[in-house]
C-alpha positions as CSV (number, residue, x, y, z in Angstrom):
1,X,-51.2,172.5,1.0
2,X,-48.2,170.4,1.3
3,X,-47.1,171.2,6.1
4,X,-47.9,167.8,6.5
5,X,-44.6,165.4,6.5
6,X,-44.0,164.8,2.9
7,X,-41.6,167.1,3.4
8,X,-40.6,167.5,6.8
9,X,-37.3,164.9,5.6
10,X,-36.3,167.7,3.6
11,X,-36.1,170.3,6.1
12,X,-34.1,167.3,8.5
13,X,-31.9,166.9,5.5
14,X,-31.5,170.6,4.8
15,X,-31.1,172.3,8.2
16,X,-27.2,171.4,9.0
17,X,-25.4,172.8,11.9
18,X,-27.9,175.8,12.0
19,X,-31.0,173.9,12.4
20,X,-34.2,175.7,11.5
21,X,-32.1,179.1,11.4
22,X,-30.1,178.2,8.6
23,X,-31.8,180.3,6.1
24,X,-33.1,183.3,8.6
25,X,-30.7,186.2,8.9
26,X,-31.3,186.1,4.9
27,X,-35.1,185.3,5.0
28,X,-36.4,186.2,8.2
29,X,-37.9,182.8,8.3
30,X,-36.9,179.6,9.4
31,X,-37.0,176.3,7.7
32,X,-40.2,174.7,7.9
33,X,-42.3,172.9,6.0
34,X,-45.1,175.9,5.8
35,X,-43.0,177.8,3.4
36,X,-42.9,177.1,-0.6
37,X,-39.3,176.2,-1.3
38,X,-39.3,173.1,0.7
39,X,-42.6,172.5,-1.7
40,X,-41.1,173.2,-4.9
41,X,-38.1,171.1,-3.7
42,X,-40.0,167.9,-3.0
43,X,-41.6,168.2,-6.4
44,X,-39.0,168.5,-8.5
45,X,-37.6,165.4,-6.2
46,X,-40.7,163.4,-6.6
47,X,-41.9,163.9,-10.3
48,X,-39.7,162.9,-13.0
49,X,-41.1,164.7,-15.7
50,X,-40.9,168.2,-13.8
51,X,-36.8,167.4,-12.9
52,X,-36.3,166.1,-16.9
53,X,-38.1,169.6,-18.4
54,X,-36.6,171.8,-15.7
55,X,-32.8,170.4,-17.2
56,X,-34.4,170.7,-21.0
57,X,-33.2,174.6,-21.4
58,X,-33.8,174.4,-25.4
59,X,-37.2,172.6,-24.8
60,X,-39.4,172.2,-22.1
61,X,-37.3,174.2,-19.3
62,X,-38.5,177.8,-20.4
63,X,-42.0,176.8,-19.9
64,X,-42.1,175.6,-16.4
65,X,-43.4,178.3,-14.0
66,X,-43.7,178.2,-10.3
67,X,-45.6,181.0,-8.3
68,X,-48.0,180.7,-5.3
69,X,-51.9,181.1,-5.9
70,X,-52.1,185.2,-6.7
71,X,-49.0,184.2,-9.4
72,X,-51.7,181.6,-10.9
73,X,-54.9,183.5,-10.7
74,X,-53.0,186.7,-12.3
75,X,-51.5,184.7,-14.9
76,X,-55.2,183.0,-15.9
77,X,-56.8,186.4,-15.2
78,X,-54.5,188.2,-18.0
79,X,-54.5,185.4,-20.6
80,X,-53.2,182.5,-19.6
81,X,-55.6,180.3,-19.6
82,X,-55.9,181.1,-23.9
83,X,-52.2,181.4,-23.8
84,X,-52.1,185.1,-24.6
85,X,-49.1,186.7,-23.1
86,X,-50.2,186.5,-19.9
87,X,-48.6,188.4,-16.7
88,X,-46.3,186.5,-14.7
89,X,-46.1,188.0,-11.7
90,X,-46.0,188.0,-7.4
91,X,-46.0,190.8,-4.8
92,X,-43.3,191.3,-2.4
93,X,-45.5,190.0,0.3
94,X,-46.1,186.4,-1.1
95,X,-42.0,186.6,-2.4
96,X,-41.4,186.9,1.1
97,X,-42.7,183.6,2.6
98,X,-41.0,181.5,0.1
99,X,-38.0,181.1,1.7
100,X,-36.3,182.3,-1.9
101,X,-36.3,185.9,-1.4
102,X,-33.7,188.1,0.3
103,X,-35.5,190.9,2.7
104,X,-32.7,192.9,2.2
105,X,-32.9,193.2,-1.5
106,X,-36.4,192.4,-1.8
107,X,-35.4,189.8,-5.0
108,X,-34.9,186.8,-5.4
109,X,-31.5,184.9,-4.0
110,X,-29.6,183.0,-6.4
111,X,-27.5,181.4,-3.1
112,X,-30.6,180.3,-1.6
113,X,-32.0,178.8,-4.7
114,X,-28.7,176.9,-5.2
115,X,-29.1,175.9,-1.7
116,X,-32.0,174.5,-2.2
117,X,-32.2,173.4,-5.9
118,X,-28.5,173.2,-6.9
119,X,-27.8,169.3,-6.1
120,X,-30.9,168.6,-8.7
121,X,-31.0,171.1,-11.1
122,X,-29.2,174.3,-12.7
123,X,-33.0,176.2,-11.6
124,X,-33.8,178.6,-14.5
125,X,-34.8,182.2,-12.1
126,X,-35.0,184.1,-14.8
127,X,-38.2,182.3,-16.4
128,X,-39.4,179.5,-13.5
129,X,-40.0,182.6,-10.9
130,X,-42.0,185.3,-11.2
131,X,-41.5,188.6,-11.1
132,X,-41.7,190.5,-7.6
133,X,-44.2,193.7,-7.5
134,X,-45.6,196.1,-5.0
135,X,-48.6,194.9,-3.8
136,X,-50.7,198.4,-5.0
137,X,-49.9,199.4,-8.9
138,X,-52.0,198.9,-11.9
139,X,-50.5,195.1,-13.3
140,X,-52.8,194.6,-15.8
141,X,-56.4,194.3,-17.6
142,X,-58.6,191.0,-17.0
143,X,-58.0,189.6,-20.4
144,X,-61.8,188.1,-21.2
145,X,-64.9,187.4,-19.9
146,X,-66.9,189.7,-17.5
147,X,-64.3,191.8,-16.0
148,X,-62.5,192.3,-19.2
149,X,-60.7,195.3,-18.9
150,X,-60.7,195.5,-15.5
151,X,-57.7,196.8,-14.0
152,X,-56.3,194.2,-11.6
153,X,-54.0,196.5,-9.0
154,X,-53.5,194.6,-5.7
155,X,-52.1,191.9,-4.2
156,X,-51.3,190.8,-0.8
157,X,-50.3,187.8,1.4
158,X,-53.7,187.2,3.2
159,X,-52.3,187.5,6.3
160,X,-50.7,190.7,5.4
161,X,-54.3,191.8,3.3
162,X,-55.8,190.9,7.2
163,X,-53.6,193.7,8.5
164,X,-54.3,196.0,6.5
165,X,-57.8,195.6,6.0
166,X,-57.5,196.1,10.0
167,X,-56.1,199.8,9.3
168,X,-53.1,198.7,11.3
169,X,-50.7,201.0,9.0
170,X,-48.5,202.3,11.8
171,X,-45.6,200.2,13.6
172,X,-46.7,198.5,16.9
173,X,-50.5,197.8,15.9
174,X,-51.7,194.3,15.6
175,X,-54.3,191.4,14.4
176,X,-55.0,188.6,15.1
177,X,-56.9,186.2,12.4
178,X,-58.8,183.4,13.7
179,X,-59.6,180.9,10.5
180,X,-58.8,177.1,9.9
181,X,-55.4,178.8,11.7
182,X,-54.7,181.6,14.0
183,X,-52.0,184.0,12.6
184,X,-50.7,187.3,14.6
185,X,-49.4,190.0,12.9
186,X,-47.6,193.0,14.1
187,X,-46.8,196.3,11.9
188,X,-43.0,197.2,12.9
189,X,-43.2,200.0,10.0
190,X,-39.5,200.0,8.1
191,X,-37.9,198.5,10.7
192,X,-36.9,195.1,9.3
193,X,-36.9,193.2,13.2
194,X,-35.0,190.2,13.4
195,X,-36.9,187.8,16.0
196,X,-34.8,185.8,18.6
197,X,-38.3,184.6,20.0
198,X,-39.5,182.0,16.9
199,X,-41.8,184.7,15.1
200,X,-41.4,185.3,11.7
201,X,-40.2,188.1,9.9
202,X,-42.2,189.2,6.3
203,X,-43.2,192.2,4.8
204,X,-46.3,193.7,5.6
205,X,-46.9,195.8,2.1
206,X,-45.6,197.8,-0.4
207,X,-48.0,200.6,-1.5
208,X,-46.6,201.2,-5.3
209,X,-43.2,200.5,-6.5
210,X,-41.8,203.6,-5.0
211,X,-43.2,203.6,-1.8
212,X,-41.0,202.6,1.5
213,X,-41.5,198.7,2.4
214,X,-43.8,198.0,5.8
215,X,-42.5,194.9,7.7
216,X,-44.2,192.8,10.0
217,X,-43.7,190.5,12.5
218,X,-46.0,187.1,12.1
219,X,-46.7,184.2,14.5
220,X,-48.7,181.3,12.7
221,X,-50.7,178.7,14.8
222,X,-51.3,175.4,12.8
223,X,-54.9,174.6,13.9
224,X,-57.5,176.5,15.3
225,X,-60.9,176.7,13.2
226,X,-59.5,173.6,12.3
227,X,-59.7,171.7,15.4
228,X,-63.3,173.1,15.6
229,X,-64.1,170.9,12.1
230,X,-62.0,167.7,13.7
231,X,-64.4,167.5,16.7
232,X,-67.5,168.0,14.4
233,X,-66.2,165.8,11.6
234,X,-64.0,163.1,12.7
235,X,-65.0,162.8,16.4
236,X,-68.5,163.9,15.5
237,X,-69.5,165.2,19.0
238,X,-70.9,168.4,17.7
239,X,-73.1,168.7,14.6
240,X,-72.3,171.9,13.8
241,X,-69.6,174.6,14.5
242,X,-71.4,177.0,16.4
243,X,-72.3,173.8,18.9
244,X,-69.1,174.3,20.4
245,X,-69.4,177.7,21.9
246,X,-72.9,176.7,23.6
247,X,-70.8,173.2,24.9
248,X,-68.2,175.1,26.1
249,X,-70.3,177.6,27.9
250,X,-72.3,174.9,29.7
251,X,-69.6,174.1,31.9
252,X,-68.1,177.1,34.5
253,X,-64.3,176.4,33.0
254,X,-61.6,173.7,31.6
255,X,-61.6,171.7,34.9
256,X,-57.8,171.3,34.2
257,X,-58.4,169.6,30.8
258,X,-55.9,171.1,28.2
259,X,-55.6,170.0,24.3
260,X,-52.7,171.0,22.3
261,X,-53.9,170.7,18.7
262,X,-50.4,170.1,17.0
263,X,-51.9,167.5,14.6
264,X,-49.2,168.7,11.8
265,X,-46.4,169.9,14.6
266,X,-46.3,173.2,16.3
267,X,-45.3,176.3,14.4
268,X,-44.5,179.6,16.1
269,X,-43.1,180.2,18.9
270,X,-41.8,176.3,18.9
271,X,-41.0,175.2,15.6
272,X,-41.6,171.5,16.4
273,X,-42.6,169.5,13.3
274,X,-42.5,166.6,15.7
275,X,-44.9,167.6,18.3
276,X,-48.8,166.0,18.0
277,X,-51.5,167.0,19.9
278,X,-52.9,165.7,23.1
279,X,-55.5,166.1,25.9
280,X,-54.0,166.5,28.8
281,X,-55.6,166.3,32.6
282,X,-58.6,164.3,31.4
283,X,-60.0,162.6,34.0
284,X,-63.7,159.8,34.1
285,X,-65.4,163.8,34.9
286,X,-64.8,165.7,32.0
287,X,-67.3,165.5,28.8
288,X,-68.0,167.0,25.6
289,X,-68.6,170.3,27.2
290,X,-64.8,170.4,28.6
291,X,-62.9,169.0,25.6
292,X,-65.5,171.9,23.5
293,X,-63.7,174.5,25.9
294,X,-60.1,173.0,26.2
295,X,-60.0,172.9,22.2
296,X,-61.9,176.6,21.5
297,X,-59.1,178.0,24.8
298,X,-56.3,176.4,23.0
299,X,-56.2,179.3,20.1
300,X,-55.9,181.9,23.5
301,X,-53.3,180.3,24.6
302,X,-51.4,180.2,21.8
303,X,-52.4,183.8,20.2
304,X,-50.4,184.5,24.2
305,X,-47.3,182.6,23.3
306,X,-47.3,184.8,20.2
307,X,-47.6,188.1,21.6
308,X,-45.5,187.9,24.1
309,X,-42.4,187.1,21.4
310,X,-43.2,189.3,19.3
311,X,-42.9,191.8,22.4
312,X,-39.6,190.3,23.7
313,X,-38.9,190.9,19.8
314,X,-40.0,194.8,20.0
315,X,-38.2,196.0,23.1
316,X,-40.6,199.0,24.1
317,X,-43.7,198.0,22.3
318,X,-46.8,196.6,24.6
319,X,-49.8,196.5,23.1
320,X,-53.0,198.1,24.7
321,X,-55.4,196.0,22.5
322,X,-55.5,193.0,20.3
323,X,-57.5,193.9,16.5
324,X,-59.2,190.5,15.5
325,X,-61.1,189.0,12.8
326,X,-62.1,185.6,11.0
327,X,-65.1,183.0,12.1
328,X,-63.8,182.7,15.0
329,X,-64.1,186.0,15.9
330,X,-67.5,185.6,16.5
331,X,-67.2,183.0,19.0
332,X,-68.2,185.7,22.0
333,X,-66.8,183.0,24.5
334,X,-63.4,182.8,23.2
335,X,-62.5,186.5,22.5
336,X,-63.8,187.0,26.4
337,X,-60.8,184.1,27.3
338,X,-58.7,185.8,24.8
339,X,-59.0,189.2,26.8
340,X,-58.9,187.7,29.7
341,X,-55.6,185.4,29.0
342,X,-54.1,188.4,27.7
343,X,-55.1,190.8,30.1
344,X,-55.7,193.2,27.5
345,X,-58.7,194.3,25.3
346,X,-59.8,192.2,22.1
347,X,-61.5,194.7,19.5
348,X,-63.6,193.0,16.7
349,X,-64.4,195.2,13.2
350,X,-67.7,195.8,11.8
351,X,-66.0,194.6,8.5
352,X,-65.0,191.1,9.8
353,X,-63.9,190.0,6.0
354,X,-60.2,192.3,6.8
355,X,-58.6,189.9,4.0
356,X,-61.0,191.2,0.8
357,X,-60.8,194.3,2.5
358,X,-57.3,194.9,3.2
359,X,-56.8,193.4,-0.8
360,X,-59.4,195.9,-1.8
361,X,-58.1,198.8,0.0
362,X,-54.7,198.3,-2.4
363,X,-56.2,197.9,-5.2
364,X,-58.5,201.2,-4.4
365,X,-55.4,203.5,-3.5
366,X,-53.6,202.5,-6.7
367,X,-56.3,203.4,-8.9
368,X,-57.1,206.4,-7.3
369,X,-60.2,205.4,-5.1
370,X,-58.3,206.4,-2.0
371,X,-55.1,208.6,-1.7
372,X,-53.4,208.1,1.5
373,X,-53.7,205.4,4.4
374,X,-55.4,208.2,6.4
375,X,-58.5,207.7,4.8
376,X,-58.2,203.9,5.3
377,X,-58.2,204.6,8.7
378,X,-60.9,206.6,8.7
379,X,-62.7,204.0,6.9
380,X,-62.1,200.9,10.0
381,X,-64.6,201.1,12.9
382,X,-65.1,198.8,15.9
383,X,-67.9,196.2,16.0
384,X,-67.4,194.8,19.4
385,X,-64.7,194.8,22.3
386,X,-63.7,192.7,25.4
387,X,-62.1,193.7,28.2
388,X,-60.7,191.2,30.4
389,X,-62.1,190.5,33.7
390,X,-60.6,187.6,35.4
391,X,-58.7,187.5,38.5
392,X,-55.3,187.4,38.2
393,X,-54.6,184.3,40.3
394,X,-56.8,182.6,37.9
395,X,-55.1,183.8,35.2
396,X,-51.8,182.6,36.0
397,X,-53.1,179.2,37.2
398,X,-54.7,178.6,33.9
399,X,-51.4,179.8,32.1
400,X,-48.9,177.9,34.2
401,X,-50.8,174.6,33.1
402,X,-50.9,175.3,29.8
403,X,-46.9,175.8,29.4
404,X,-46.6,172.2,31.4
405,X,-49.3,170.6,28.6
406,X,-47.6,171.9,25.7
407,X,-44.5,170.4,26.5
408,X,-46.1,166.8,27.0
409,X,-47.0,167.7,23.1
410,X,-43.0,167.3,22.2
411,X,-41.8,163.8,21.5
412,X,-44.1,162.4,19.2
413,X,-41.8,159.2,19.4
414,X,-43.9,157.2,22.0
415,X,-43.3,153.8,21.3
């Protein structure tokens, strides 16, 4: 993954008098250097041979073929890797965070790719992109091995598989993924909501080519699991993950020490490629133990910032309860701060794997398995909850610092 400042100069270069918003009433996303065309831009920049093939249109240009990860593993899975015909293909979902594809139209944008593309190369759509799907049809057969003649028949944007492996199939229900990031996810059904408050706006699904288009609203946090490996790894104070709950727990709270964790910038609600992280309060008291609990309270905090946009976004919609899932899900001591930050429930899944479920669920109601999202529901039952139970006053006090830290996280240009 390329969100680390190879190509942050791009978005500077690209972003004009809009700034990050240039590209957003058409996208639903801002510029960033999370999303693929700022990718695809730097390469074709940066490798020669790539920029000489893409303007060879009677050679070399035909062949070149760009797609994100399901485009690559459908294409091997179907022939591609014995160069049999093989399928060429994305779903809407993945199309959708490209920054190349038009929400409106659900296809992708000529305007944008000139935008992007047009000052380097005449970019050949028509055979360098794939072609956008619904993420639940029959595609095709696994070409070889094992599973030929398996019927591949669903793909989804893992944040989006997350949702609906959560059963949140009806407009105003939510997740929250805790892996190497933290991603939030709303369902706003087929309302297509612009956000005014830094979240992003994607499609959800697509159940079968069809079927009406679910959107979603998505806040992304950069580092969160993540920040768990940095303290085993690079400033080796635990040995193992699991460490930092039982360090965190051994002191009563953060004793005012707060890290923001924006090694690679801040993403939603800021949008700061320029912000790094930093521990801030830290006096000759704190130890392991505290910077363990500033780093595993930092995801609440931000998974806060989130919800509340996506709120502001919704005018109407409060949630009751926060669905969540990945490893650290099962951290019991941040989903009690996350409840308790929140002031609302936290509700964990027996089936904490939501991604391979929410892919398998697609796959299963295009080939008949299942026949309506009813039965998905039925399917999703509740593993654990946590209700929050601290004081308000302590709350707020814990809050209040936390906006003062995250601005200290802002100008990265200290000397």
């Amino acid at each position: 993954r390329m969100e680390g400042v190879r190509t942050a100069d791009i978005v500077k270069r690209m972003e004009g008098s809009d700034g990050i918003d240039r590209f957003r009433d058409v996208t639903g996303l801002p510029l960033s250097t999370y999303f693929s065309a700022t990718k695809l831009r730097w390469l074709i920049e940066n490798v020669p041979d790539l920029q000489r093939d893409l303007k060879d249109k009677d050679g070399e240009g035909p062949n070149v073929r760009f797609g994100t990860i399901d485009t690559w593993i459908i294409y091997l899975l179907t022939g591609g890797a014995l160069n049999e015909a093989p399928t060429y293909v994305t779903d809407i979902t993945n199309a959708s965070r490209t920054l190349l594809m038009k929400l409106e139209t659900r296809s992708w944008d000529e305007k944008l790719i000139d935008a992007f593309f047009g000052d380097l190369v005449d970019f050949p759509t028509a055979t360098a992109l794939p072609k956008i799907i619904s993420s639940s049809e029959v595609i095709a057969p696994c070409h070889s091995g094992a599973m030929k003649g398996v019927p591949i028949a669903g793909i989804l944007g893992d944040q989006q598989a997350a949702l609906f492996g959560q059963a949140a199939v009806s407009a105003g229900e939510a997740k929250c993924t805790y892996g190497t990031g933290a991603f939030l996810m709303m369902n706003t059904g087929t309302d297509c909501v612009p956000s005014t408050h830094g979240m992003l706006t994607t499609v959800a699904y697509q159940l079968g080519p069809k079927a009406d288009v679910f959107f979603a609203l998505e806040g992304s946090i950069s580092h969160a699991g993540s920040v768990i490996q940095w303290l085993r790894d690079k400033l080796q104070i635990i040995q193992s993950a699991p460490e930092s709950e039982s360090l965190a727990a051994s002191v009563p709270n953060n004793e005012g020490l707060y890290f923001v964790p924006a090694f690679a910038g801040l993403f939603a609600p800021y949008w700061r490629s320029d912000a790094r992280g930093c521990l801030v309060g830290m006096t000759a008291g704190h130890h392991r133990g505290h910077v363990c609990r500033a780093s595993l309270e930092a995801s609440a905090y931000q998974a806060r910032e989130l919800l509340e946009a996506m709120e502001n976004d919704c005018e109407g919609t409060t949630l009751a309860s926060l669905k969540v899932d990945g490893g650290m899900s099962m951290n019991s001591l941040l989903m009690q701060f996350q409840a308790d930050i929140l002031n609302r429930s936290v509700v964990r899944p027996k089936i904490n794997e939501t991604t391979a479920l929410g892919a398998a669920f697609a796959a299963g109601l295009a080939t008949g398995v299942w026949t309506s999202t009813d039965e998905i529901v039925a399917i999703w039952s509740e593993s654990k909850t946590w209700t929050p139970s601290m004081a308000e006053a302590e709350k707020e006090k814990y809050w209040s610092a936390w906006k003062k830290a995250i601005v200290k996280s802002f100008d990265s240009n200290f000397f």
